[in-house]
Structure formats: C-alpha cells, structure tokens
Residue frames relative to the residue before (quaternion, step in Angstrom):
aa qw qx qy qz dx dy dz
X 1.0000 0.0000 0.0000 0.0000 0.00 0.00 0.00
X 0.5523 0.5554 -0.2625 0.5635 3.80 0.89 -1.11
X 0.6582 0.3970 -0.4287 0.4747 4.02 0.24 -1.43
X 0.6852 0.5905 -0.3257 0.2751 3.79 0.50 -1.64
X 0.7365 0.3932 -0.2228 0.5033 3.72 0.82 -1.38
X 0.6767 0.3561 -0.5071 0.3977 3.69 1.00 -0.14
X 0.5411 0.5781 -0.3930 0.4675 3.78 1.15 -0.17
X 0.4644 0.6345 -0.3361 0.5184 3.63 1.21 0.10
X 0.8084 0.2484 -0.1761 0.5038 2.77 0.20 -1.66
X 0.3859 0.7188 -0.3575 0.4545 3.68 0.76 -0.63
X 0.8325 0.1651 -0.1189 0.5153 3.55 0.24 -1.25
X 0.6546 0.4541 -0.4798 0.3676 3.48 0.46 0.04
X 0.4321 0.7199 -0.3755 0.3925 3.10 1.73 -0.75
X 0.6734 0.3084 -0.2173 0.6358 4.10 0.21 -1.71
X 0.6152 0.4253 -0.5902 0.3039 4.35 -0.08 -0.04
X 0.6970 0.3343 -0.3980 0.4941 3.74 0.77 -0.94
X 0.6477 0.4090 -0.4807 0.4269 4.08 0.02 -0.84
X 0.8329 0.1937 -0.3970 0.3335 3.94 0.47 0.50
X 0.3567 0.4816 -0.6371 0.4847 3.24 1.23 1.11
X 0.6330 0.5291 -0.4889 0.2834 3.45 0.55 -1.07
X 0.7055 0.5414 -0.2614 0.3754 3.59 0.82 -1.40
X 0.5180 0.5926 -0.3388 0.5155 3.75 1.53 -0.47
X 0.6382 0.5178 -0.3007 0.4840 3.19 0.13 -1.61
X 0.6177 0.4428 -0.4587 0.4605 4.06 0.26 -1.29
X 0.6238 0.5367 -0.4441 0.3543 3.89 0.09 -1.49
X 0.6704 0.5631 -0.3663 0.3152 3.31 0.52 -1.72
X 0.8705 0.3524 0.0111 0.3433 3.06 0.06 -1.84
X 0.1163 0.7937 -0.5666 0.1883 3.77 1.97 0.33
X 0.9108 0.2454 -0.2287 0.2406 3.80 0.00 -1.15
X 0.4253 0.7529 -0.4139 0.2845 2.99 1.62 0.43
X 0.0006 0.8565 -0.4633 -0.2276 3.64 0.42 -0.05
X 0.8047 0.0835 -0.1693 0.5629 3.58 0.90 0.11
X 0.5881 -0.4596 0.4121 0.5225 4.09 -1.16 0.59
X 0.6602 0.6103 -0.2783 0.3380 3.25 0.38 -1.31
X 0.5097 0.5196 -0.3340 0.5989 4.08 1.23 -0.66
X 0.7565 0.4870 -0.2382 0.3657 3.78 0.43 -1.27
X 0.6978 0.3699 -0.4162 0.4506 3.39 0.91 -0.87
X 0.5060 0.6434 -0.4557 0.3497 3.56 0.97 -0.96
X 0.6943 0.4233 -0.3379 0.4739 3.65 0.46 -1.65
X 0.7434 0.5147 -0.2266 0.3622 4.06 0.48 -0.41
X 0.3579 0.5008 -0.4146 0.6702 3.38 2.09 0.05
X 0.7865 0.2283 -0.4081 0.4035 3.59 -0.72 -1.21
X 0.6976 0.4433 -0.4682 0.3124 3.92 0.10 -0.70
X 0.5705 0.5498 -0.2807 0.5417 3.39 0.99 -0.38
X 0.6389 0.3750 -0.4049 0.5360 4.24 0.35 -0.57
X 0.6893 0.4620 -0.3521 0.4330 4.03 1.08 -1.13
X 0.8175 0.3647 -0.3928 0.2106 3.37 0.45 -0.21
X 0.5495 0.6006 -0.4390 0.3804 2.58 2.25 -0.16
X 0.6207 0.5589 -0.3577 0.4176 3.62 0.72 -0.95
X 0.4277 0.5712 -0.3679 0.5962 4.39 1.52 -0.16
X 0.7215 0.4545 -0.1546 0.4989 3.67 0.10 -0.92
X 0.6012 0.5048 -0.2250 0.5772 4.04 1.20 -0.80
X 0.7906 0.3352 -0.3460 0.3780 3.52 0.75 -0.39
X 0.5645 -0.6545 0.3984 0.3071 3.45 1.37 0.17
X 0.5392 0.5684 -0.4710 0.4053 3.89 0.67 -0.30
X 0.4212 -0.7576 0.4654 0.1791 3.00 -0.86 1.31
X 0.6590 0.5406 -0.3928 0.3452 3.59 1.34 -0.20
X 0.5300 0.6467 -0.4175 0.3558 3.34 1.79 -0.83
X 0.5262 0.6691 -0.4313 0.2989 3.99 0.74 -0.15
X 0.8040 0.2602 -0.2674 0.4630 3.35 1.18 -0.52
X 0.3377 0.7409 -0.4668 0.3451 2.72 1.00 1.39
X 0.2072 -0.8842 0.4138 0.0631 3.51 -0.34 1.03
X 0.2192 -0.8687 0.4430 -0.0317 3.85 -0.31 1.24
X 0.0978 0.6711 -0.7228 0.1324 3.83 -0.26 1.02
X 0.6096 -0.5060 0.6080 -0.0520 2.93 -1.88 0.91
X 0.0784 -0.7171 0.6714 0.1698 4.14 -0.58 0.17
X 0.5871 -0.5029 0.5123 0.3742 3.89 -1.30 -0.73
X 0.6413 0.3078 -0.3978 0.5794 3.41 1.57 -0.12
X 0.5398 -0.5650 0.5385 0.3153 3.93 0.49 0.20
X 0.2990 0.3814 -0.6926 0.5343 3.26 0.90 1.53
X 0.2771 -0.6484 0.7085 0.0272 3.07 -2.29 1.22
X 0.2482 -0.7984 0.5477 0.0311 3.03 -1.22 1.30
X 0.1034 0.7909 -0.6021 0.0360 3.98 0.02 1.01
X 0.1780 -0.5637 0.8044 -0.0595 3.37 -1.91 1.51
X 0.6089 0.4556 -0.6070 0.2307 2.65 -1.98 -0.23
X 0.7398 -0.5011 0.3892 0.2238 3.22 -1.75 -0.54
X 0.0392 -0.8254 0.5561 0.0888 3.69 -0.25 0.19
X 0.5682 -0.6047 0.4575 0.3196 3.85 -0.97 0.10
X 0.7474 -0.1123 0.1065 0.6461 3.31 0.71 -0.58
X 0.8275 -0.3740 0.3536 0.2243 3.14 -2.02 0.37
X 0.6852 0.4103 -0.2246 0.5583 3.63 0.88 -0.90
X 0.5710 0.5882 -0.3443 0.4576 3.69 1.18 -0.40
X 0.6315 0.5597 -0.1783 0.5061 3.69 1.66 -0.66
X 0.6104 0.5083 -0.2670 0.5457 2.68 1.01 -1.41
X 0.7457 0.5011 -0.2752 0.3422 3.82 0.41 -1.25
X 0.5595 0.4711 -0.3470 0.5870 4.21 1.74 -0.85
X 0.6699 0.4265 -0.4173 0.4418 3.99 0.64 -0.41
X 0.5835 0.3960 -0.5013 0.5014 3.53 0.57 -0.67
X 0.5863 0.4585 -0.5710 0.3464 4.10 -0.16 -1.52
X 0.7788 0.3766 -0.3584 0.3510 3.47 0.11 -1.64
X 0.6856 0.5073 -0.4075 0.3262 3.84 -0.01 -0.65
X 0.6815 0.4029 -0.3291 0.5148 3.78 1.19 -1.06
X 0.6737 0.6040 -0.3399 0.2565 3.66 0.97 0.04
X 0.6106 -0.6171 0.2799 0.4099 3.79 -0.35 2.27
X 0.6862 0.4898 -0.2650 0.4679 4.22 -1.17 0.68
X 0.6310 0.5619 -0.3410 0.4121 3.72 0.67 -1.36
X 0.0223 -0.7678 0.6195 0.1618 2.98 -1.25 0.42
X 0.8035 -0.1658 0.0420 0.5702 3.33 1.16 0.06
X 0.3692 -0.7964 0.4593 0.1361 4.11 -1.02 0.82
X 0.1111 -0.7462 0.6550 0.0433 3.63 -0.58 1.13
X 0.3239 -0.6965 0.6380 0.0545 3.96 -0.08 1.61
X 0.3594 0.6609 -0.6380 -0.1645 3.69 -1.48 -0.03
X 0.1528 0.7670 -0.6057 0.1468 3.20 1.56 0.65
X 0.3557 -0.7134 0.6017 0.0498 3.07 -2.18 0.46
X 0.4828 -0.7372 0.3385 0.3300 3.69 -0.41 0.50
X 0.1115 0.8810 -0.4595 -0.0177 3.60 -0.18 0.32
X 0.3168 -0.8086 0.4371 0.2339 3.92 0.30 0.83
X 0.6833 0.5696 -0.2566 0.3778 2.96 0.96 -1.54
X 0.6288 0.5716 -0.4438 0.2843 3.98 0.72 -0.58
C-alpha cells in the first residue's frame, strides 16, 4: 500500500514538473499573460471572421498568432483568390501587425 501511494505520488510528481517545463518551451516568447491573451484575441477574431465567409476551403486554414501580432496562416486553400481573400481578412483585422501566408493551393479540397 505505502510502495503504491509513493508511486502515485512519484508519478504525478515528474507529470506536472514536465508540463511545467513544456508549457515554459511553449510560451518562451511570451513575456507577459497579457502578450498571450492579446496574441489569442486576434487569432480568434481571424478565424472567426474566416468561418463568416462560408468558403469551404478557408477551414483548412490554420491561424497562430506571434508576440508581435504578426500572423502566421498554412494549410490549404482551393484556389488563389481564396488566399488572397485569408491574407486580406487577416491583415484588415484591428492588433495585426503584419501576415506570414504559407498556405498552399489545393483544387481538389
């Protein structure tokens, strides 16, 4: 009983000190909460206002956020004007400071 609860505690012990040590990696460029929520508004207003336009390619579009409010979209789009159309949403959207695109045509989606 004693071996079991210290293997418990033992493992729960190395599960949080390596989220904690993850979470740190993650969030290296955040330098303050206040940087994070910001970077989680604009990615959040772009995908909502991506999702408002109904193109079924703009879903596999993928949005991340930097600490200077540069946006970073990948994924896949149907056509060219569908790109063209997730860079404009993101650029005209309040916070941005600038758009790094590596989206990729893909007719077939």
């Amino acid at each position: 009983m004693k071996l079991t609860l210290a293997m418990s505690a033992f493992t729960a012990a190395a599960v949080l000190t390596t989220g904690i040590v993850l979470a740190d990696d993650v969030d290296a460029d955040r330098s303050h909460p206040k940087a994070f929520v910001k970077d989680s508004a604009i990615t959040t207003k772009i995908k909502s206002k991506l999702a408002a336009e109904h193109i079924t390619s703009l879903g596999h579009i993928h949005v991340d956020t930097d600490a200077d409010g540069v946006v970073w979209l990948s994924g896949s789009a149907r056509s060219q004007s569908d790109v063209n159309k997730a860079e404009s949403i993101a650029r005209d959207t309040d916070g941005v400071k600038g758009v790094k695109s590596t989206i990729k045509v893909n007719p077939d989606l």
